[in-house]
N, CA, C and O of each residue as an XYZ file, in Angstrom:
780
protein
N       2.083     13.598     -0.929
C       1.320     12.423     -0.549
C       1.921     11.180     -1.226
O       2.454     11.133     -2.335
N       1.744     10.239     -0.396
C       2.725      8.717     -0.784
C       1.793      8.115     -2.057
O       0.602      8.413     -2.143
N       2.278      7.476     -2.767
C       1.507      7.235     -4.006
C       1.033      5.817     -3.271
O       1.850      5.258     -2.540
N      -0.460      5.161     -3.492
C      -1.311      4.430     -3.126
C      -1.196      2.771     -4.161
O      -1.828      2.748     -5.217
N      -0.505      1.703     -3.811
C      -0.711      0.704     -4.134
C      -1.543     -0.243     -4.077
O      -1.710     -0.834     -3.011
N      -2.166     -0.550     -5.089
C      -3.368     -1.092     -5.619
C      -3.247     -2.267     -5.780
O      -2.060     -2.423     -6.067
N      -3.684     -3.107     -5.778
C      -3.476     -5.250     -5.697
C      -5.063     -5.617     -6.324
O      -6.016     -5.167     -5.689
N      -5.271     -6.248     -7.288
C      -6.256     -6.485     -7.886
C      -6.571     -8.087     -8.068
O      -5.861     -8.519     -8.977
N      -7.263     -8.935     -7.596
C      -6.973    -10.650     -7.689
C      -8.060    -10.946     -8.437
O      -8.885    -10.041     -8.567
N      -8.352    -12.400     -9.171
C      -9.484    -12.855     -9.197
C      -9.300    -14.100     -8.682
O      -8.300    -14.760     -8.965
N     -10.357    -14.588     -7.784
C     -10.212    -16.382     -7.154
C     -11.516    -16.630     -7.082
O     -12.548    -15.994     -7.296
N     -11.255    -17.622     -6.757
C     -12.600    -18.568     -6.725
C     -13.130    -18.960     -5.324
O     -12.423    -18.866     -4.321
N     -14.149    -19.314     -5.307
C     -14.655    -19.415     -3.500
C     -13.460    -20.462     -2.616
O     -12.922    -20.008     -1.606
N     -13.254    -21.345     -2.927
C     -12.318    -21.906     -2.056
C     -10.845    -21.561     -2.597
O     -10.031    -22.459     -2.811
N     -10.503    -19.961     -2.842
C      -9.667    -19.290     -2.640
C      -8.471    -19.699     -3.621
O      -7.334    -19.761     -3.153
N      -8.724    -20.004     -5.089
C      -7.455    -20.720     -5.750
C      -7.826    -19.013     -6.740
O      -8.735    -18.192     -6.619
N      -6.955    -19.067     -7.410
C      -6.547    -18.156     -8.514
C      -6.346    -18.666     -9.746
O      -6.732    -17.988    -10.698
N      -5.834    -19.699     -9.945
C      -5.701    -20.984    -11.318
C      -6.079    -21.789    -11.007
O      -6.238    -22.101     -9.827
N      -6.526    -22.796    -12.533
C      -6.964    -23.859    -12.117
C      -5.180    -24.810    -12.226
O      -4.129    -24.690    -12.856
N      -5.767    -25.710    -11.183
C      -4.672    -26.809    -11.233
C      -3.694    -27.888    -12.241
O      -2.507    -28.212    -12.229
N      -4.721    -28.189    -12.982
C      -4.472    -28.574    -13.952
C      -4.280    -28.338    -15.466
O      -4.048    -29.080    -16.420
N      -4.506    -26.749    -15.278
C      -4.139    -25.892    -16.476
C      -4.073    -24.343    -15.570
O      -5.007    -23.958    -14.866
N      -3.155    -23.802    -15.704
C      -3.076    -22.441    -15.328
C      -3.493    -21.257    -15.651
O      -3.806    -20.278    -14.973
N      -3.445    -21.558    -17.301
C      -3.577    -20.419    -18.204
C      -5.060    -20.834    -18.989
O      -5.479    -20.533    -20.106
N      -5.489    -21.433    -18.191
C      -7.054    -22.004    -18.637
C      -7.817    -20.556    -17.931
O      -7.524    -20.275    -16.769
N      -8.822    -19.653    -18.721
C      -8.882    -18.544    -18.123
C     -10.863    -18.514    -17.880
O     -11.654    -17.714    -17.380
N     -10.999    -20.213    -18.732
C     -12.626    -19.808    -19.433
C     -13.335    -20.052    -17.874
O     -14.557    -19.973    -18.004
N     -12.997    -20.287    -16.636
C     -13.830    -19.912    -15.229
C     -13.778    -18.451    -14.972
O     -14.168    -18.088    -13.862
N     -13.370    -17.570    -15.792
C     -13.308    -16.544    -15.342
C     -14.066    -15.823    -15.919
O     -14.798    -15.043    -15.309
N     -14.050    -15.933    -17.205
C     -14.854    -15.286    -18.141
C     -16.730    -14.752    -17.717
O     -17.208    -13.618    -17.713
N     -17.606    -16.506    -17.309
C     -18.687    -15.532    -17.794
C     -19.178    -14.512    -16.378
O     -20.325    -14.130    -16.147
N     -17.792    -14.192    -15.459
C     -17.892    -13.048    -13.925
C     -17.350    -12.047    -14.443
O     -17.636    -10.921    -14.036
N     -16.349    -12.269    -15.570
C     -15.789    -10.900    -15.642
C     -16.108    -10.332    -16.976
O     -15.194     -9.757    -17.566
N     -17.435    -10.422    -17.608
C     -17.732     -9.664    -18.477
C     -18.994     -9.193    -17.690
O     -20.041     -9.429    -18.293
N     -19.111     -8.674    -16.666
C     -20.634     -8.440    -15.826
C     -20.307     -7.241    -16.046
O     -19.236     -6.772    -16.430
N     -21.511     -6.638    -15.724
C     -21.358     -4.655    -15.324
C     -20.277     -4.452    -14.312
O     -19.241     -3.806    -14.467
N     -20.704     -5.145    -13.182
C     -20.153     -4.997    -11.806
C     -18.243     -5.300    -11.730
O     -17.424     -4.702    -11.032
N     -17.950     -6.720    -12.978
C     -16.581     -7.012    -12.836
C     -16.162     -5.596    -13.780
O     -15.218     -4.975    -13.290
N     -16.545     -5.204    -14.636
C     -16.233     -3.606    -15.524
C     -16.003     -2.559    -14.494
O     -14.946     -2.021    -14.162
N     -17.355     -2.363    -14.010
C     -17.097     -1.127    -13.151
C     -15.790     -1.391    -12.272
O     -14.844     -0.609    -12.360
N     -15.741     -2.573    -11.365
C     -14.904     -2.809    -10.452
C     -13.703     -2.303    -10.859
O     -12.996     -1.517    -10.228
N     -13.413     -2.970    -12.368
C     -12.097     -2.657    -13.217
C     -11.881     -1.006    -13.161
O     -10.980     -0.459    -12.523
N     -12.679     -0.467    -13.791
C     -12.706      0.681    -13.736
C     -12.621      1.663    -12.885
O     -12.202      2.756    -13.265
N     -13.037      1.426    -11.465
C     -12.500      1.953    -10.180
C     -11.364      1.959     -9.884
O     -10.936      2.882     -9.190
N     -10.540      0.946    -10.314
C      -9.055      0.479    -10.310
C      -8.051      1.315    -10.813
O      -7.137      1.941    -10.276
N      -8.575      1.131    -12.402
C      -7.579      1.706    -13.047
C      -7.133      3.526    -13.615
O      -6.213      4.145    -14.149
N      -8.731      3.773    -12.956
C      -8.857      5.174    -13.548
C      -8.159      6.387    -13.031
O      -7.885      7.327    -13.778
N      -7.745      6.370    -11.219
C      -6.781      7.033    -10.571
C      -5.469      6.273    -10.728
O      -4.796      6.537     -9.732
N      -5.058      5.761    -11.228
C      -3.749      4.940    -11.430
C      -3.010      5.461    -12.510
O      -3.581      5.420    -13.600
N      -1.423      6.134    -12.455
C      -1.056      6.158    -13.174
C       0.202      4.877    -13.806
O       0.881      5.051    -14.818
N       0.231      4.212    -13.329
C       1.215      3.865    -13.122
C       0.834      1.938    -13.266
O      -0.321      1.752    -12.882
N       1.416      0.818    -13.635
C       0.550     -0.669    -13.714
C       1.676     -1.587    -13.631
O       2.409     -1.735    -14.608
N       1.892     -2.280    -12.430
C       3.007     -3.003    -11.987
C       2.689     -4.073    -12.114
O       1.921     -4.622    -11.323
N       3.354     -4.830    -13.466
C       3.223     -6.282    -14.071
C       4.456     -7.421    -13.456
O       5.612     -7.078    -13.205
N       3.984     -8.647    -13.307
C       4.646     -9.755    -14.073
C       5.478     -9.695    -14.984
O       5.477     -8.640    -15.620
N       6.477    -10.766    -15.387
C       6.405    -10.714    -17.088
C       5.420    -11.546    -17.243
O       4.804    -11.324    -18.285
N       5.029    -12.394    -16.643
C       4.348    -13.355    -17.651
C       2.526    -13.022    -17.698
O       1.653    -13.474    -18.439
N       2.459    -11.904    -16.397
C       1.023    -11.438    -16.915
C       1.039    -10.769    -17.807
O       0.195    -10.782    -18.702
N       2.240     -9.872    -17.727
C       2.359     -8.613    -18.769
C       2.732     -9.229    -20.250
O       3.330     -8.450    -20.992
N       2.473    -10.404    -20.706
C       2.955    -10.747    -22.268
C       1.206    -11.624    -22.381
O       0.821    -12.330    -23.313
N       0.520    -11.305    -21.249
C      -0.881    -12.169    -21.022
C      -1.680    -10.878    -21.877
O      -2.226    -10.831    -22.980
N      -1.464     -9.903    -20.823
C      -2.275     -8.558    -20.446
C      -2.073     -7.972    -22.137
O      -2.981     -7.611    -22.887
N      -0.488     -8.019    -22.454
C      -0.429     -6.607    -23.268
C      -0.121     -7.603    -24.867
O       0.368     -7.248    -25.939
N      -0.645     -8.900    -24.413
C      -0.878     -9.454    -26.361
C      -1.812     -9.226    -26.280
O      -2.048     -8.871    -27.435
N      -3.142     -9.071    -25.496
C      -4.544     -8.855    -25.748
C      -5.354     -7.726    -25.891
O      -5.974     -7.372    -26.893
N      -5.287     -7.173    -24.751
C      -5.884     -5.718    -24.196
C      -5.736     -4.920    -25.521
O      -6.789     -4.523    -26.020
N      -4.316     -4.569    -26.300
C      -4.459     -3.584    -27.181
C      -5.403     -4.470    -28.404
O      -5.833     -3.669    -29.234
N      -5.690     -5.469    -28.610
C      -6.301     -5.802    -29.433
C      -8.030     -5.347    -29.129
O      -8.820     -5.287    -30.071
N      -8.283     -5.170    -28.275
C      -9.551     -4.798    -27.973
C     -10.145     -3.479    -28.659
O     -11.294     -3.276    -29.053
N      -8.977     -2.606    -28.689
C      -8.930     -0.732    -29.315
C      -9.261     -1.227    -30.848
O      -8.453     -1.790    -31.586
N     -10.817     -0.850    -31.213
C     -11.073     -0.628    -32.784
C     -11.781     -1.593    -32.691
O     -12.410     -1.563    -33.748
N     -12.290     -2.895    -31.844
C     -12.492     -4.212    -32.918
C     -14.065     -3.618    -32.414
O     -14.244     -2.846    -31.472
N     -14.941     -4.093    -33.147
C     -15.942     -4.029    -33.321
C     -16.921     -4.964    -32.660
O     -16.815     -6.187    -32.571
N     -18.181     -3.964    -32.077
C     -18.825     -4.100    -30.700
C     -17.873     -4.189    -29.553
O     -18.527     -4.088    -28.515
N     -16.851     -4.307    -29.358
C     -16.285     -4.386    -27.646
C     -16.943     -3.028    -26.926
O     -17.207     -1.840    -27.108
N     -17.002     -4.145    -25.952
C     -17.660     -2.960    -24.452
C     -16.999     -1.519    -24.731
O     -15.888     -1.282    -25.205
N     -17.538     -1.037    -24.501
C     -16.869      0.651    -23.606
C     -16.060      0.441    -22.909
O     -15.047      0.412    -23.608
N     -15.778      0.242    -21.828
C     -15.520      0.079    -20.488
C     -13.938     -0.839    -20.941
O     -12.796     -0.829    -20.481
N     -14.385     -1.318    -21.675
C     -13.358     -2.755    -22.071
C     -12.257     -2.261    -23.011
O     -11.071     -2.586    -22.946
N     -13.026     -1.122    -24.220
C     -11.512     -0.149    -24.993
C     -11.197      0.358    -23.924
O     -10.079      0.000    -23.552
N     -11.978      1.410    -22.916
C     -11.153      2.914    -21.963
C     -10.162      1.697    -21.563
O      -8.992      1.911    -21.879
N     -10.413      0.469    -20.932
C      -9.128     -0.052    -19.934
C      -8.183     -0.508    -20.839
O      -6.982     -0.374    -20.605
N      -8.654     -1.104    -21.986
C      -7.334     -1.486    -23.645
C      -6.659      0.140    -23.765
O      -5.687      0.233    -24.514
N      -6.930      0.872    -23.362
C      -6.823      2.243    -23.834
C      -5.493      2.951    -22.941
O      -4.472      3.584    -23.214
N      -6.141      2.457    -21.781
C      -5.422      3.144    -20.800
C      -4.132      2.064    -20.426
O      -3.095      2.544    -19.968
N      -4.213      1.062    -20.575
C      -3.115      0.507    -20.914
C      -2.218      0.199    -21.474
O      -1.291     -0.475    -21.025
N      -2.342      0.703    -22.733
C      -1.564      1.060    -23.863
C      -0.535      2.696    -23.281
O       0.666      2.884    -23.082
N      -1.618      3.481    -23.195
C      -1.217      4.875    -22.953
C      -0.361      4.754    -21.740
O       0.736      5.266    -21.965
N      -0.488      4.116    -20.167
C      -0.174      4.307    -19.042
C       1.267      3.946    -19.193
O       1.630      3.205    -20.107
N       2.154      4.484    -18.263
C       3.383      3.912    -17.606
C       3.464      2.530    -17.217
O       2.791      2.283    -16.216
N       4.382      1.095    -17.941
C       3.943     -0.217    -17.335
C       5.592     -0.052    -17.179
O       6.511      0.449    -17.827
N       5.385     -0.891    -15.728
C       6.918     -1.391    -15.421
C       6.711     -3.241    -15.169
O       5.736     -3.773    -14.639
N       7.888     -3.912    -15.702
C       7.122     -5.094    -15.970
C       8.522     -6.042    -14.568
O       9.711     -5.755    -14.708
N       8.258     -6.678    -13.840
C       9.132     -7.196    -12.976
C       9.451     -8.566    -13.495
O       8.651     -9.494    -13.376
N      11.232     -8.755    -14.372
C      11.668     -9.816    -14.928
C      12.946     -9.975    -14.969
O      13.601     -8.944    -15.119
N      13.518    -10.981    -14.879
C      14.897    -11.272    -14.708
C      15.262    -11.884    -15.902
O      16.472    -11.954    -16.113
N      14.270    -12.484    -16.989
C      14.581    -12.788    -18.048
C      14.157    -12.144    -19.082
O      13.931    -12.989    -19.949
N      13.829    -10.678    -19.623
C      13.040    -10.362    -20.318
C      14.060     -9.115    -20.518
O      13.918     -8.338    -19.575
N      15.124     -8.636    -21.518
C      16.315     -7.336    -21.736
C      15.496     -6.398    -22.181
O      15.911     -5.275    -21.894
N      14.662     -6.404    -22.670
C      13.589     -5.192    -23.429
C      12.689     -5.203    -23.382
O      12.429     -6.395    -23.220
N      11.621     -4.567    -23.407
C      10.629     -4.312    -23.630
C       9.806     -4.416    -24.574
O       9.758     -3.393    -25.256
N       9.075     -5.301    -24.929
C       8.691     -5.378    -26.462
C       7.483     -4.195    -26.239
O       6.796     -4.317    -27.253
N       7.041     -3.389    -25.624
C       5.394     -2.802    -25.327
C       6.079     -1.455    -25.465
O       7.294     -1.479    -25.269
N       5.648     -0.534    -25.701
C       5.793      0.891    -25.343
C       5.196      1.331    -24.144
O       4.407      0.675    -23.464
N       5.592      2.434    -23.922
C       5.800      3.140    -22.510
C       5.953      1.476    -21.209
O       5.156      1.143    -20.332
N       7.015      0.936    -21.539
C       7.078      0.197    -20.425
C       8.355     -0.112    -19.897
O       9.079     -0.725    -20.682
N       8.747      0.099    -18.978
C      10.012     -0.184    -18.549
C      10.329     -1.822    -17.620
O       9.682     -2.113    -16.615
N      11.370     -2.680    -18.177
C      11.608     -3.784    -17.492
C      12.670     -4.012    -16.597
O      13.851     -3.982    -16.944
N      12.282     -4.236    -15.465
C      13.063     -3.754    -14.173
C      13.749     -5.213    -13.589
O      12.911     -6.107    -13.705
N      14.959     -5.684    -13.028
C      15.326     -7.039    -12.693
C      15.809     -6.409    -11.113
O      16.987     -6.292    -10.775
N      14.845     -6.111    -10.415
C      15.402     -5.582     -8.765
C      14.199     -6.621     -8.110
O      13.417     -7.218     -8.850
N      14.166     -6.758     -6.517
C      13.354     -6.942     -5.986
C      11.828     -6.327     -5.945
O      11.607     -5.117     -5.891
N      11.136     -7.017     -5.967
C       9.514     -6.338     -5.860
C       9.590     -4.748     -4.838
O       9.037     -3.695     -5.155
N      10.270     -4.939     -3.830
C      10.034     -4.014     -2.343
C      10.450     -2.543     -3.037
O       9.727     -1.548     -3.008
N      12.075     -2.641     -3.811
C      12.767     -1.958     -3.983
C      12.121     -0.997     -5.217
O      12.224      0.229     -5.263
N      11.277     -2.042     -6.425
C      10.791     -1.379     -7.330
C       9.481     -0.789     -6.538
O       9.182      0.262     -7.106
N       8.804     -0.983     -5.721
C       7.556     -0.186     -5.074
C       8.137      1.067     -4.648
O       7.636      2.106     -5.079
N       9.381      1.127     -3.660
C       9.650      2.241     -3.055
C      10.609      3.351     -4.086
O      11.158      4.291     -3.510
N      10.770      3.216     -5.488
C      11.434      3.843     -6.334
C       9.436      4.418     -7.015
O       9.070      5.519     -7.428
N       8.977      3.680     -6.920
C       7.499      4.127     -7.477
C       6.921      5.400     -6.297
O       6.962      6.630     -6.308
N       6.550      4.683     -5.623
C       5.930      5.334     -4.845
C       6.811      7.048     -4.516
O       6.295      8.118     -4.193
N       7.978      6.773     -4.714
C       9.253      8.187     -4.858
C       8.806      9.268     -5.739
O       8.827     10.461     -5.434
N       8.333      8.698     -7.035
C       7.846      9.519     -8.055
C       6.741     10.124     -8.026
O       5.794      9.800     -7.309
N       6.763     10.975     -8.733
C       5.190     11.808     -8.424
C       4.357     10.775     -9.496
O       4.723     10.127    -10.477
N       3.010     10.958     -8.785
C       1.735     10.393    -10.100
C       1.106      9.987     -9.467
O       1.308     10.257     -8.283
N      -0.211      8.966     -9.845
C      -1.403      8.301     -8.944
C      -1.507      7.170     -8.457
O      -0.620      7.080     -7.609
N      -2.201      6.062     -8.515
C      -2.015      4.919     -8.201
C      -1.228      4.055     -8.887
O      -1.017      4.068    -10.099
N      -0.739      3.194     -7.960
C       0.294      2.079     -8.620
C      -0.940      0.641     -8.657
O      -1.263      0.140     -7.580
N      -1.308      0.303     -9.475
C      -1.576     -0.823    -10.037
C      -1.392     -2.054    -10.042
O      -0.561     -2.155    -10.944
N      -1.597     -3.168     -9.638
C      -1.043     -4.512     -9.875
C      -2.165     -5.379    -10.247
O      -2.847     -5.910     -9.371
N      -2.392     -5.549    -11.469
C      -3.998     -6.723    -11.862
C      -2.968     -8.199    -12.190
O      -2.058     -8.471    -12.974
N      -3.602     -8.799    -11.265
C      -3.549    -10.173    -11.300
C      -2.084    -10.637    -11.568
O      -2.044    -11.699    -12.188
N      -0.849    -10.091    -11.247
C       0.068    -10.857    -10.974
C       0.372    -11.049     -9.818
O       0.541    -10.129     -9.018
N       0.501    -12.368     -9.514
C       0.086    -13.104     -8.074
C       1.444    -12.831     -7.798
O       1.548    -11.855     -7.055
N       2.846    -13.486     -8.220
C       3.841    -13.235     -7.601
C       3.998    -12.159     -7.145
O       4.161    -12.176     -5.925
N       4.033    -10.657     -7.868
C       4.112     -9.330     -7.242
C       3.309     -9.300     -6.460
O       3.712     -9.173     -5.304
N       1.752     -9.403     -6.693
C       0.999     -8.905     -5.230
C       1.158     -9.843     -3.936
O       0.902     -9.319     -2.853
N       1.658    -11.510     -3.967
C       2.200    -11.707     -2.648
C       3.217    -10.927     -2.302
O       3.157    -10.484     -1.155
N       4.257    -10.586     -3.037
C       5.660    -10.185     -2.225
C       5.377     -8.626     -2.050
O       6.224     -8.028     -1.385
N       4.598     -8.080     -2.414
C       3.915     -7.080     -1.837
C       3.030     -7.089     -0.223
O       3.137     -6.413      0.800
N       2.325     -8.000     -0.564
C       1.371     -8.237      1.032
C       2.428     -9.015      1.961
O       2.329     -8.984      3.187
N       3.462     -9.724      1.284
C       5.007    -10.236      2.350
C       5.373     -8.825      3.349
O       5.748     -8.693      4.515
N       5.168     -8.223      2.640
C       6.407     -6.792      2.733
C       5.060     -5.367      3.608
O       5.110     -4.192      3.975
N       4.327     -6.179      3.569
C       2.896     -5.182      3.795
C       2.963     -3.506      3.246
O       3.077     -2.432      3.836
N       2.812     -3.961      1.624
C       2.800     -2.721      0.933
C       1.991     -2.725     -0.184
O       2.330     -2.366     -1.312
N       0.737     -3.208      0.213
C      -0.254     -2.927     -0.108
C      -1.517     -2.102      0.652
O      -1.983     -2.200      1.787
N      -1.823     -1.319     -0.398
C      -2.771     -0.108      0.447
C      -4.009     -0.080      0.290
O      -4.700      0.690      0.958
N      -4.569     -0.972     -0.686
C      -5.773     -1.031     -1.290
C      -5.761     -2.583     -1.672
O      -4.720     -3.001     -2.179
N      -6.537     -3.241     -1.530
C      -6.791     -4.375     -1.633
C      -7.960     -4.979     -2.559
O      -8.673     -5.695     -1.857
N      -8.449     -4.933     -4.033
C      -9.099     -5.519     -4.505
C      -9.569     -7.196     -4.930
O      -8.599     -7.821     -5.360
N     -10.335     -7.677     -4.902
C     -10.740     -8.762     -4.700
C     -11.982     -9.182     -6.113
O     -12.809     -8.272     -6.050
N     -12.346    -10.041     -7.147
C     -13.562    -10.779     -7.566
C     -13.805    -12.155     -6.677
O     -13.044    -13.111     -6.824
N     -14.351    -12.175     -6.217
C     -14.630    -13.831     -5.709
C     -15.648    -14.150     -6.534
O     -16.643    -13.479     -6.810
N     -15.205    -15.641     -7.054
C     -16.640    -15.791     -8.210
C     -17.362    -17.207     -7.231
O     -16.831    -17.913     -6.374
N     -18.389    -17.217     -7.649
C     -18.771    -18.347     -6.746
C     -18.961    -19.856     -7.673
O     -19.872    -20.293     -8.376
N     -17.602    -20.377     -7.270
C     -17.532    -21.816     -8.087
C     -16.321    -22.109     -7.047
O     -15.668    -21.257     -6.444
N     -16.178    -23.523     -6.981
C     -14.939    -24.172     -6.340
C     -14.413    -24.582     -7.573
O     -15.087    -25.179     -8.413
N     -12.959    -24.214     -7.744
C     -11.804    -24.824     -8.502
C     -11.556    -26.280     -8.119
O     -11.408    -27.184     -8.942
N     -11.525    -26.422     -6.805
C     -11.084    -27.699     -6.088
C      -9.466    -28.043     -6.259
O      -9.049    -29.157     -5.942
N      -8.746    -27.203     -6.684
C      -7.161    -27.582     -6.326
C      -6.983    -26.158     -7.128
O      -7.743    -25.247     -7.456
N      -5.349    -26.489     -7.297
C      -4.632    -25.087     -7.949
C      -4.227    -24.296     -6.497
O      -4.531    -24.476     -5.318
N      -3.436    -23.393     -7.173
C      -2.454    -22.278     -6.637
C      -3.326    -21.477     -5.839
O      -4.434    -21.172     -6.281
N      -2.885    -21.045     -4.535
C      -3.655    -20.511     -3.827
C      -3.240    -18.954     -3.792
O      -2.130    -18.529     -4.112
N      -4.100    -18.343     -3.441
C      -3.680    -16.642     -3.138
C      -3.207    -16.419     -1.671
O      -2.059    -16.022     -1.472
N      -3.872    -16.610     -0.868
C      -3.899    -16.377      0.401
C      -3.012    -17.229      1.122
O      -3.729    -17.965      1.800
N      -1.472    -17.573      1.369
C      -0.801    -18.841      2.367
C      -0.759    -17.556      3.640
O      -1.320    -16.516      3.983
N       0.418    -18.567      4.041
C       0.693    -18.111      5.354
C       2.042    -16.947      5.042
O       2.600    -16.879      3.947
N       2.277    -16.391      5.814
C       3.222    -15.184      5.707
C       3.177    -14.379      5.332
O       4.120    -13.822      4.769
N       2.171    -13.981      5.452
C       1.722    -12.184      4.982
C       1.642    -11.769      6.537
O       1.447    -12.531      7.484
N       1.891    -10.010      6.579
C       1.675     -9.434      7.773
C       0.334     -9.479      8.443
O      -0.809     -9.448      7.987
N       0.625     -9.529      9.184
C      -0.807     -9.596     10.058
C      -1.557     -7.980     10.095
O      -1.114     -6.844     10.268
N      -2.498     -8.381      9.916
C      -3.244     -6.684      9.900
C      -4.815     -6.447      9.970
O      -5.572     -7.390     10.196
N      -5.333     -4.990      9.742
C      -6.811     -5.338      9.727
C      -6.958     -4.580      8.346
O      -5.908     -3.992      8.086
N      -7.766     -4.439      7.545
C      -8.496     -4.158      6.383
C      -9.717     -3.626      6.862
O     -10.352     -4.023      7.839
N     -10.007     -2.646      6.053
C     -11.603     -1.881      6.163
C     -12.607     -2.161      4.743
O     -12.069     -2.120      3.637
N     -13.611     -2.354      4.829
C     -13.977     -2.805      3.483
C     -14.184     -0.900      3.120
O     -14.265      0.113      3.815
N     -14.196     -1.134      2.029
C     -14.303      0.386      1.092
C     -15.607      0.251      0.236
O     -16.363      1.219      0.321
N     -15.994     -0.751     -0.553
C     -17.101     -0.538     -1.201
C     -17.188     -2.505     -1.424
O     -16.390     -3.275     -0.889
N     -18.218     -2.883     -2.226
C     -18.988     -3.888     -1.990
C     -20.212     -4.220     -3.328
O     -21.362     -3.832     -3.122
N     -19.983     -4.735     -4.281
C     -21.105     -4.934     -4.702
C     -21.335     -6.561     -5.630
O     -20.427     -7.228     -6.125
N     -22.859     -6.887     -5.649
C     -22.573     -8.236     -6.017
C     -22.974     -8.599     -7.450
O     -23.963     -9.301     -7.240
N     -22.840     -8.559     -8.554
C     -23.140     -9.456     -9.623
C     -24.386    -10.371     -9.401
O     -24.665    -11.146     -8.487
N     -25.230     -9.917    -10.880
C     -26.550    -10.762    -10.603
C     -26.423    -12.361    -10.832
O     -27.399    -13.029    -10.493
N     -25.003    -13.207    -11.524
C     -24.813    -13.825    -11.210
C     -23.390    -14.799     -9.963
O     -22.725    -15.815    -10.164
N     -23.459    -13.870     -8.790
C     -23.022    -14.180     -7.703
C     -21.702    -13.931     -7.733
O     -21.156    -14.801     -7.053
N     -20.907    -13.178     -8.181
C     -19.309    -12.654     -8.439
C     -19.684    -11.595     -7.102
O     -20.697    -10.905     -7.219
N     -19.139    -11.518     -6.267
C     -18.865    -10.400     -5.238
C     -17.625     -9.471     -5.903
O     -16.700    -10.122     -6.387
N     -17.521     -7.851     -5.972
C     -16.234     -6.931     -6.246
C     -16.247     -6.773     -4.677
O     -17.301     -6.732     -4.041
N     -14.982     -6.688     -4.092
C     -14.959     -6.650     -2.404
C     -13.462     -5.677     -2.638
O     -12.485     -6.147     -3.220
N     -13.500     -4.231     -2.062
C     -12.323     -3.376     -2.294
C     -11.967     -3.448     -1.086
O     -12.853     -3.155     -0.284
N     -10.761     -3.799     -0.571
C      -9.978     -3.201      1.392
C      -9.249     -2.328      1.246
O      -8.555     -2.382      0.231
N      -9.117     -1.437      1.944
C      -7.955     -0.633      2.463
C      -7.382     -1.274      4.153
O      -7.966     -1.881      5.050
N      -5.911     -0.744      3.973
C      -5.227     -1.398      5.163
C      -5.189     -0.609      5.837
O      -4.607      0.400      5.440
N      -5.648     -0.601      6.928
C      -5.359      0.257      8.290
C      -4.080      0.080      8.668
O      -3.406     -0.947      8.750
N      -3.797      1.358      8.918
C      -2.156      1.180      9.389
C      -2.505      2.239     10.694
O      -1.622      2.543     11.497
C-alpha cells in the first residue's frame, strides 16, 4: 500500500497563513491552537505518521521548540506525546542551504519536493506528514500529491499576508473526512482527495 501524504495548514478566515507585516508573529494563532479540538486535530495527524516532511525554516521553528516541551512542567499531554513523537520520528527537512542536520533522526535533502515524496512514499512506513510548511505543501498540491488534506480555520481576518490557496493547484474534488468546531469558533476540517 502507497504511503498516505498528509498536509496540515493553519489560516485565517480570509485565507492568509501569516500575518503581513510580521510573518513569524505566531500570537493569532495561539489562543485556537491550545483548544481540545486544535490537540486532538494534531493528534489525528501525527499518530499514524511515521515519517514528518519539513521546511528548513519550519523545521528550525518546529524542532527549537517542540523538544522543549518534553519534562517542562504542567504542559498538556497531548502537547509532550506530539514534542515526543517528534523528537523520536523520522524528519526529512527540504533545504538547499542547510549541509547537516543539527536534529537527530533527520535527514536534509536538496532535491525537488515531487522527487523527495516519491523516494518516501517508496519506503515502507505510515503517513508522511507535512505541518505547516507552506512551501512544501503548495508544491505538493502543484504536483497533486496530496492525499489527506488538513485544515484549522480560525475565525479572525488577518486582512493581508501570504496566502495558502493561489491559483495553480490541480483541479480536483475532496471529501470531507471528519469535522469538528472549537467552543471558541476554530473549525479542524480533514479532506481526502478523490482520485
Amino acid at each position: 500500500m502507497t504511503r498516505r501524504v498528509v498536509a496540515n495548514i493553519n489560516i485565517s478566515l480570509d485565507g492568509h497563513y501569516a500575518k503581513q507585516d510580521d510573518p513569524d508573529d505566531m500570537s493569532w494563532v495561539m489562543p485556537y491552537a491550545t483548544t481540545d479540538v486544535a490537540r486532538d486535530h494534531m493528534t489525528s495527524l501525527w499518530m499514524p505518521a511515521t515519517t514528518a516532511l519539513l521546511g528548513r525554516r519550519n523545521a528550525e521553528g518546529f524542532l527549537g521548540f517542540w523538544p522543549t516541551i518534553i519534562g517542562m512542567e504542567g504542559a498538556e499531554a497531548r502537547d509532550v506525546a506530539f514534542a515526543k513523537w517528534l523528537v523520536d520520528t523520522d524528519k526529512v527537512v527540504l533545504s538547499s542551504t542547510l549541509g547537516t542536520a543539527p536534529w537527530e533522526r533527520t535527514t536534509v535533502v536538496d532535491k525537488p519536493t515531487t522527487e523527495v515524496i516519491a523516494d518516501l512514499r517508496a519506503q515502507d512506513g505510515g503517513d508522511i506528514v507535512v505541518f505547516s510548511s507552506v512551501s512544501v505543501i503548495k508544491a505538493l498540491l502543484a504536483a497533486d500529491e496530496v492525499d489527506r488534506l488538513a485544515l484549522m480555520v480560525f475565525p479572525l481576518f488577518l486582512g493581508g499576508g501570504p496566502r495558502m490557496f493561489d491559483a495553480g493547484f490541480v483541479a480536483g474534488q475532496w471529501k470531507l473526512a471528519s469535522q469538528s468546531t472549537s467552543d471558541n469558533g476554530a473549525i479542524a476540517l480533514v479532506y481526502d482527495r478523490l482520485r
